[in-house]
C-alpha positions as CSV (number, residue, x, y, z in Angstrom):
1,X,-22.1,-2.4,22.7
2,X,-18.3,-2.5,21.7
3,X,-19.7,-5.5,19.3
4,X,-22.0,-3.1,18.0
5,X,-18.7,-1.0,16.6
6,X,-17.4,-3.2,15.3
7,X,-20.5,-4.6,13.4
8,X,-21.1,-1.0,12.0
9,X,-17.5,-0.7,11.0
10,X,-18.0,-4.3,8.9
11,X,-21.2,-2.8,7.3
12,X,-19.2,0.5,6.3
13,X,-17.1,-1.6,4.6
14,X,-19.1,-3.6,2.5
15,X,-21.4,-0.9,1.6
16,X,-17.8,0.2,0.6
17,X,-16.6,-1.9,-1.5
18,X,-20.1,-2.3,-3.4
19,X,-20.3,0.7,-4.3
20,X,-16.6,1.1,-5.9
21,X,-17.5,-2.4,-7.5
22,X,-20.8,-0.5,-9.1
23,X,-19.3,2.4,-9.7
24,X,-16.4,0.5,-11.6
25,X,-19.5,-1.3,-13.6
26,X,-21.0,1.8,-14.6
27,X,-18.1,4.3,-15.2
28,X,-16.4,1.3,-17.7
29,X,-19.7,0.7,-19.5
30,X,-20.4,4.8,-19.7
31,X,-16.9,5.3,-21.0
32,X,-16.7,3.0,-23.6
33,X,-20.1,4.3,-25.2
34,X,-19.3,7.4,-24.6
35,X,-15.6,6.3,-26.9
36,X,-18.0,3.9,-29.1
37,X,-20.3,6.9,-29.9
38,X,-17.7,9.4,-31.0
39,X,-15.5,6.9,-33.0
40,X,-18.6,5.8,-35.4
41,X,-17.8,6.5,-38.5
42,X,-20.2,6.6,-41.7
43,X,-19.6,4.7,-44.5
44,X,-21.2,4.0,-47.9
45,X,-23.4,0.4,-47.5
46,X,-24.8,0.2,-44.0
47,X,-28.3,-0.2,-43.5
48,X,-31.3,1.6,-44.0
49,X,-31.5,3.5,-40.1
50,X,-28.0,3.0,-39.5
51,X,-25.9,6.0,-38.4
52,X,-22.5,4.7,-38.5
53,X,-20.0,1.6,-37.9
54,X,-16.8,1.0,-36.0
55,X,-14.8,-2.2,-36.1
56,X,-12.5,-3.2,-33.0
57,X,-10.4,-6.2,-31.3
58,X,-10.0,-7.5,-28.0
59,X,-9.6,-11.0,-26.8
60,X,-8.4,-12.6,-29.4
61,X,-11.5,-11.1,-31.6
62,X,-12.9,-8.6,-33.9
63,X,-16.2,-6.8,-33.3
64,X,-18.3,-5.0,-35.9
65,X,-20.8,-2.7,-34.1
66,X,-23.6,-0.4,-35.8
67,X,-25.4,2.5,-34.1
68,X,-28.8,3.2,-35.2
69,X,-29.5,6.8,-34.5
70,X,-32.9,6.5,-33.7
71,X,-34.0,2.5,-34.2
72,X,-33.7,-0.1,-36.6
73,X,-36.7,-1.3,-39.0
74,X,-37.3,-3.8,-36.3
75,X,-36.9,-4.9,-32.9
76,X,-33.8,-7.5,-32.4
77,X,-34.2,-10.9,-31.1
78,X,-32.0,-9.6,-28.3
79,X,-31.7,-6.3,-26.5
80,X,-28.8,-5.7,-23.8
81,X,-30.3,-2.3,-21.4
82,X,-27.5,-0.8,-19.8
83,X,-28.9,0.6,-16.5
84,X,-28.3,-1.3,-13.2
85,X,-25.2,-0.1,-13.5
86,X,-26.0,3.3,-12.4
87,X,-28.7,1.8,-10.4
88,X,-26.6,0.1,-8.0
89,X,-24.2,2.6,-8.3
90,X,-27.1,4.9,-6.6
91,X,-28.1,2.5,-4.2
92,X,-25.2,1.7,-2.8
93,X,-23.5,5.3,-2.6
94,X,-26.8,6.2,-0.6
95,X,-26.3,3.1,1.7
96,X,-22.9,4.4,2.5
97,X,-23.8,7.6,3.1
98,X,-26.4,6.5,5.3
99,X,-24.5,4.3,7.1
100,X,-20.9,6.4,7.4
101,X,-22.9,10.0,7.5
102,X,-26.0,9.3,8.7
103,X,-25.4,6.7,11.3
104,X,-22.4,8.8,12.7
105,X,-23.9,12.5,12.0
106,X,-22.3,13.9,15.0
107,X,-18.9,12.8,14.2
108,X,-18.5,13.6,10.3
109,X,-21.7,15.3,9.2
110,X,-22.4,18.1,12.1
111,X,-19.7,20.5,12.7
112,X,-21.2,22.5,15.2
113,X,-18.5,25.7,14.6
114,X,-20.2,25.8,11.7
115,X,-23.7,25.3,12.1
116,X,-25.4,23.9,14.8
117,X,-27.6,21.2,13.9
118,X,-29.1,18.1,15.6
119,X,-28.5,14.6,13.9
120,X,-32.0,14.7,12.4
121,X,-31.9,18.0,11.0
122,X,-28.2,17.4,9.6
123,X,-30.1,14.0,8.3
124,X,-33.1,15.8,6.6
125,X,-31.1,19.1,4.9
126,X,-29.0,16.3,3.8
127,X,-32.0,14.1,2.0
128,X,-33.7,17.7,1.2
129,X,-30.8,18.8,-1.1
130,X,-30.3,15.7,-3.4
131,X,-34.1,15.7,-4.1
132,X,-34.3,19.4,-4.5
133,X,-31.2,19.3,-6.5
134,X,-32.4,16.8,-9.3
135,X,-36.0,18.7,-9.5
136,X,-34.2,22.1,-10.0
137,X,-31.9,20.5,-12.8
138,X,-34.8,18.7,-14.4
139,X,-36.8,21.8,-14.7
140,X,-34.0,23.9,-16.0
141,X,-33.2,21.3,-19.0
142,X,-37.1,21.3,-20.1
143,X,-37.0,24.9,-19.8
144,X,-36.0,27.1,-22.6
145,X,-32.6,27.1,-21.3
146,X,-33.0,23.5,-22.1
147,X,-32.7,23.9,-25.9
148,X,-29.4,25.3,-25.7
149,X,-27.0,22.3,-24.6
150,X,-23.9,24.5,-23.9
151,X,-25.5,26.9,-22.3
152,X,-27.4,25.2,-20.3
153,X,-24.1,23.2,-19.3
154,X,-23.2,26.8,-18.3
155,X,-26.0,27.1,-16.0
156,X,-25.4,24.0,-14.5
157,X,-21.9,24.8,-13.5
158,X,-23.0,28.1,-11.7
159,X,-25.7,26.1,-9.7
160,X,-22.9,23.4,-8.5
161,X,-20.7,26.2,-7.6
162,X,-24.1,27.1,-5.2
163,X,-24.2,24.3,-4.1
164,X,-20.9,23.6,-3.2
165,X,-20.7,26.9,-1.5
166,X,-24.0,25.9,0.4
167,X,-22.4,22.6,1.5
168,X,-19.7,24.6,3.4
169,X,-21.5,26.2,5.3
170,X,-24.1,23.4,6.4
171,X,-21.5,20.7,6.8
172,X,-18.6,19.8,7.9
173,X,-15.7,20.1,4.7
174,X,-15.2,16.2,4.7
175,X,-19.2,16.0,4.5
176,X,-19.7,18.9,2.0
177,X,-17.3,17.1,-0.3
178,X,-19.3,13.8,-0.1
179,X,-22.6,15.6,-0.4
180,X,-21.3,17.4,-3.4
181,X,-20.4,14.0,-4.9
182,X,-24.0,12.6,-4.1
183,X,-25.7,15.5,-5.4
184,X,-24.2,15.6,-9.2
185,X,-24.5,11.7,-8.8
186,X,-28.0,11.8,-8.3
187,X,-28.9,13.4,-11.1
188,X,-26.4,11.5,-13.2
189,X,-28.5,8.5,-11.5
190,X,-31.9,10.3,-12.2
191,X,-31.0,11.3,-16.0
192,X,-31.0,7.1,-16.7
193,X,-33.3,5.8,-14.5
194,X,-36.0,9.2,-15.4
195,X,-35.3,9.8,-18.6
196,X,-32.6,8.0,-20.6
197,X,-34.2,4.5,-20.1
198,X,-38.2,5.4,-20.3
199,X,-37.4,7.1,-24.0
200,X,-35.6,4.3,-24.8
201,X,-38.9,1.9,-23.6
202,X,-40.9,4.7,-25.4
203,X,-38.8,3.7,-28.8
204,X,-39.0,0.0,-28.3
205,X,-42.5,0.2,-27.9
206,X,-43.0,2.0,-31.1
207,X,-41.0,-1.0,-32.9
208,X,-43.1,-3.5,-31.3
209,X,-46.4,-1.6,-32.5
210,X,-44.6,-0.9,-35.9
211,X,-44.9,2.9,-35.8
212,X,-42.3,5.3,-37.0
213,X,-40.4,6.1,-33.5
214,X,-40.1,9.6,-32.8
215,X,-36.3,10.9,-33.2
216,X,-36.9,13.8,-30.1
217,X,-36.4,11.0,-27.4
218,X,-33.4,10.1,-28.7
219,X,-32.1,13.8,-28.5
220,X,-33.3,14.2,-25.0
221,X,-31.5,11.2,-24.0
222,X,-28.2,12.1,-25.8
223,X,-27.9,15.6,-23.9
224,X,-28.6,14.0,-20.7
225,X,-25.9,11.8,-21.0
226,X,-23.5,14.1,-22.4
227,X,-24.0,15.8,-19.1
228,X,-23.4,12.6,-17.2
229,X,-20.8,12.5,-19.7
230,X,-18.6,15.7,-18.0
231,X,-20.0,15.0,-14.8
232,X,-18.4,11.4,-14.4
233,X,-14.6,12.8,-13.6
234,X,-15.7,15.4,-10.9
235,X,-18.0,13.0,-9.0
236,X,-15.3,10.2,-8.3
237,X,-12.5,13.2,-7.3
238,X,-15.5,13.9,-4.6
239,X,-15.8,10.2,-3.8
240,X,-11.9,10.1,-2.9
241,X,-11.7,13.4,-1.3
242,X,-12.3,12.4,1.7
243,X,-8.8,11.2,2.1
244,X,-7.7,14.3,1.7
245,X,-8.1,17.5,4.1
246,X,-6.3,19.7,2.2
247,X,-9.1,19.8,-0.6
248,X,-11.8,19.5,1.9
249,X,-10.8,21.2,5.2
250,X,-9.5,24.7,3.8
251,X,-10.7,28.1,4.3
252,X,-11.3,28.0,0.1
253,X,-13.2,24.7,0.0
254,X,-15.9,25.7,-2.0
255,X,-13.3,27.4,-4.6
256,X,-11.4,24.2,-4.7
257,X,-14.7,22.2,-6.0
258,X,-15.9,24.3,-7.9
259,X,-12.6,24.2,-10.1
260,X,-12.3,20.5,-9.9
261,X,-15.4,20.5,-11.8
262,X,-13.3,22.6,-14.4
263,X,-10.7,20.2,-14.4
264,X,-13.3,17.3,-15.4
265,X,-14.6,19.1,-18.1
266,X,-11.1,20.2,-19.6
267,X,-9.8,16.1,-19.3
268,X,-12.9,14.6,-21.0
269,X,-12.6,17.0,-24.0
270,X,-9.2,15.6,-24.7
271,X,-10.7,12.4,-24.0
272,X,-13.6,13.2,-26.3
273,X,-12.1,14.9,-28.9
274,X,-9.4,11.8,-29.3
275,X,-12.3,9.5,-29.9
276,X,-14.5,11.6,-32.2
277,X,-11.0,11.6,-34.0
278,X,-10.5,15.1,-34.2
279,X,-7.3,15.5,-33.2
280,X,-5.3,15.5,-29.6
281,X,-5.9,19.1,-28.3
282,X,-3.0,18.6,-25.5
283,X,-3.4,22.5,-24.4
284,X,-6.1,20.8,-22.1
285,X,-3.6,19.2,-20.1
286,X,-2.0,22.3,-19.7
287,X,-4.8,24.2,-18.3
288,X,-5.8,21.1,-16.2
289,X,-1.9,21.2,-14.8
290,X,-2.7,24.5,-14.3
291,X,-6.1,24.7,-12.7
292,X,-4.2,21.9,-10.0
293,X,-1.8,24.2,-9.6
294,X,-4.0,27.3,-8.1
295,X,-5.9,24.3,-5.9
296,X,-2.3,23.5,-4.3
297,X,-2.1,27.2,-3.5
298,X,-5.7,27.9,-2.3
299,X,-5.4,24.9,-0.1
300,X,-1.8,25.8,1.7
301,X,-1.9,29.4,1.5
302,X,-5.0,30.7,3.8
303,X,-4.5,29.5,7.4
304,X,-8.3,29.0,8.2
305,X,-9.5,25.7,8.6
306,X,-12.8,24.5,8.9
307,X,-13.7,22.3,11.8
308,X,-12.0,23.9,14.9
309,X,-12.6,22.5,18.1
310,X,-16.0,23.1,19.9
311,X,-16.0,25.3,22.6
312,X,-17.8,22.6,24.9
313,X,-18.3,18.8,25.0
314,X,-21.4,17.2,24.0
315,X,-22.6,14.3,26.5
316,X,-21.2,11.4,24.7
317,X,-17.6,12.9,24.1
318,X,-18.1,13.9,28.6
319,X,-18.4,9.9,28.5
320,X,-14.9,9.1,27.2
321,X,-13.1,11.8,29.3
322,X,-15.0,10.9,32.6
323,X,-13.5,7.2,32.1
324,X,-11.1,6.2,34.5
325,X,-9.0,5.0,31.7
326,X,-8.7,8.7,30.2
327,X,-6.2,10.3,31.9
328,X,-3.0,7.0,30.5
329,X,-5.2,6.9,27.3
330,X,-4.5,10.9,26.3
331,X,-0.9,9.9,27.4
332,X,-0.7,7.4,24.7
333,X,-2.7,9.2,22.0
334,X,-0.3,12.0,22.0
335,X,2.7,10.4,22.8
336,X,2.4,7.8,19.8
337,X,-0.6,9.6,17.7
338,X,-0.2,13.9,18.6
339,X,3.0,14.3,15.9
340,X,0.8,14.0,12.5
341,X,-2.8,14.7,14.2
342,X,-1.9,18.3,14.9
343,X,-2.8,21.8,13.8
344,X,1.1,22.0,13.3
345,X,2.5,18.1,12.7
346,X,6.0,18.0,13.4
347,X,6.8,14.6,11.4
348,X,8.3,15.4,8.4
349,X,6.4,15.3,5.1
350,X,3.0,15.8,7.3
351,X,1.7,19.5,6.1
352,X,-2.1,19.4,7.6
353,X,-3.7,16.5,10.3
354,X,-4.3,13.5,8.1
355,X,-8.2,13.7,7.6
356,X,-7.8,16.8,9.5
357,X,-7.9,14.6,12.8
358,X,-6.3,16.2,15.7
359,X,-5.5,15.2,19.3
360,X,-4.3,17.9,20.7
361,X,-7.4,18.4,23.6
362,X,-9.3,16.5,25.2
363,X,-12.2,16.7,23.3
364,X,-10.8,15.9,20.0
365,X,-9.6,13.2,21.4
366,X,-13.2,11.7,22.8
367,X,-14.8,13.2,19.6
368,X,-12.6,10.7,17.9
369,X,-13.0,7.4,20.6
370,X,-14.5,5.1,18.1
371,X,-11.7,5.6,15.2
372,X,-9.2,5.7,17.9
373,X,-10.5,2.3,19.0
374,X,-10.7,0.9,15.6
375,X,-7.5,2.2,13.9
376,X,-5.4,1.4,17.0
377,X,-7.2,-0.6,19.3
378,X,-8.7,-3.7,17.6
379,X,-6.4,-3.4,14.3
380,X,-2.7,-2.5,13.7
381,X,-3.8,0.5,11.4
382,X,-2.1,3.2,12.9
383,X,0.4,4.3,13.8
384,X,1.4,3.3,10.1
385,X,3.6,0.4,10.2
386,X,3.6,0.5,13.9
387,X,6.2,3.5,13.8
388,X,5.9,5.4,17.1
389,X,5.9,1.9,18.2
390,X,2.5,1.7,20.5
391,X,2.9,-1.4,22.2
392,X,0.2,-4.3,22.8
393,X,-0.6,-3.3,26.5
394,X,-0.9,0.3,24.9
395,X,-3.4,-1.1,22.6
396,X,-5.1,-3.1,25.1
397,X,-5.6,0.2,27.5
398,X,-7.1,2.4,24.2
399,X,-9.4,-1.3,24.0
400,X,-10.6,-1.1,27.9
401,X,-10.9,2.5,27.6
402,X,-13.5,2.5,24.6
403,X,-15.4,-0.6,25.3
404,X,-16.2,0.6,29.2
405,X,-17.2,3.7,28.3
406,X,-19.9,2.5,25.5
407,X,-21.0,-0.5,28.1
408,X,-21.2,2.4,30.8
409,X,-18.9,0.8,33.7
């Protein structure tokens, strides 16, 4: 069974890592259109179709690149589609939170002081809410509201602020964070693989057949990704987040996202603006310095924290503390681990539990057996850089203690 741990833990990380390479592929491809686009500029001479031109060098070349607003007179020999990226971007963030969420539900997506859910029911709200999430943003950009790009962008804020809120009080804050990531993710995802890349096979297809293409498909797909577009910033601070408990495990959670949304929107203008070549509005830095700012205060003034220790065990964590081992393993946990995982650390430069891990009781310690047993059992990972000093016969004790409990001797 201990086999089995480690096996997950493996797969957790190589659904990891292919999603940051993905998400690499497609953020750096996104970006530099997104720079391309605004830079063009429209000069006297290009060709019949042709909306502007930009010229640039890197490698040891130039590059002379022409943007045809709708399509050229005819198709080109060859045609690159940008899409996989966000593809596998998709599929991979959804393998990780199927197999880091999903697969270990009761330790990081059910807090039961907030809602009391079984795995499955965690599992299905979960799926429930990205689907949901991208027909209810679908239908709001064909509606009316549609035709108005800013505010519609409007609207879409105030329904991520919902949702954010919602998350909260579902899951736990680490989990709410992630979901909130997935969620404007998906329809990021949704927006190419739904609508960006079939009007852009609806276009090509008109070339092939030698018809006029229709110029509306090309509008539909430019305010979908100009959504993406402001979207991009927000959903990678959510990726990260879970690193940090004082943006996810505060009383003002839900406040914190919905003004890290803010911030996205207010760095990608300057961003935006630059490459359109419209001048460097720096006041956006100022109100994104400033926006940080009231996070740091929402997240160390109020005293609540989410995630407070259940007022009973569930089976499994009864497992760990029934173990013969228990009783010199709690010893070592707070002797080497209790000075940063605490409501109150006492190391210095420690504010909040890192990942808002305690082990203070007994039951956050068995809630927490498998990380225990992976972080300081099998690898040297914590304590960082060995600094409590656990010792190898410490580490072999929190080894025994883990692996006969999940073989059930």
């Amino acid at each position: 069974m201990y086999e089995y741990a480690i096996a997950w833990e493996w797969l957790s990380f190589a659904v990891r890592w292919l999603h940051v390479i993905t998400a690499i592929a497609w953020i750096g491809s996104s970006f530099y259109f997104i720079a391309l686009d605004l830079g063009l500029v429209k000069r006297p001479g290009l060709p019949v179709g042709a909306y502007g031109e930009e010229w640039q060098v890197h490698g040891g070349g130039f590059y002379h690149i022409q943007k045809y607003l709708v399509a050229p007179a005819s198709m080109p020999e060859h045609l690159t589609w940008f899409k996989w990226e966000s593809y596998a971007t998709w599929l991979s963030g959804f393998a990780m939170l199927a197999v880091v969420y999903y697969g270990g539900a009761d330790l990081f997506l059910i807090d039961r002081s907030v809602l009391e859910l079984a795995p499955w029911q965690a599992i299905c709200l979960s799926l429930a809410s990205l689907a949901v999430g991208w027909i209810l943003y679908d239908l709001l950009c064909k509606s009316p509201f549609g035709k108005n790009t800013w505010g519609l962008m409007a609207l879409l804020y105030i329904v991520l602020i919902a949702m954010a809120w919602g998350y909260t009080q579902v899951f736990t804050g680490r989990a709410a964070f992630l979901h909130l990531g997935a969620f404007t993710a998906t329809i990021m995802s949704a927006n190419v693989f739904f609508i960006i890349i079939p009007n852009q096979k609806i276009v090509v297809a008109d070339l092939i057949a030698g018809r006029t293409p229709d110029p509306k498909y090309g509008v539909i797909a430019k305010q979908r990704s100009l959504h993406n577009n402001y979207l991009t910033l927000p959903v990678i601070f959510f990726m990260l987040s879970n690193h940090y408990p004082l943006a996810f495990a505060t009383e003002f959670n839900w406040v914190i996202a919905a003004l890290v949304f803010l911030m996205g929107v207010t760095i990608r203008h300057w961003f935006n603006t630059t490459h359109a070549r419209k001048g460097k509005p720096t006041w956006t830095w100022l109100v994104t310095v400033l926006i940080f700012i009231v996070i740091m205060w929402l997240s160390t003034v109020p005293k609540v924290l989410t995630g407070e220790e259940q007022a009973s065990l569930s089976p499994r964590q009864q497992t760990f503390v029934e173990n013969g081992h228990f009783e010199a393993v709690r010893d070592v946990v707070q002797g080497r681990c209790s000075m940063c995982h605490a409501a109150e650390p006492v190391w210095e430069g420690i504010a909040r539990a890192p990942k808002n891990v305690k082990f203070e009781t007994d039951g956050e310690i068995a809630a927490h057996a498998h990380e225990i047993y992976i972080q300081a059992g099998r690898s040297h990972a914590m304590p960082p850089g060995n600094i409590t000093e656990i010792s190898d016969e410490e580490r072999k004790l929190l080894v025994a203690w883990y692996e006969t409990t999940v073989e059930g001797k």
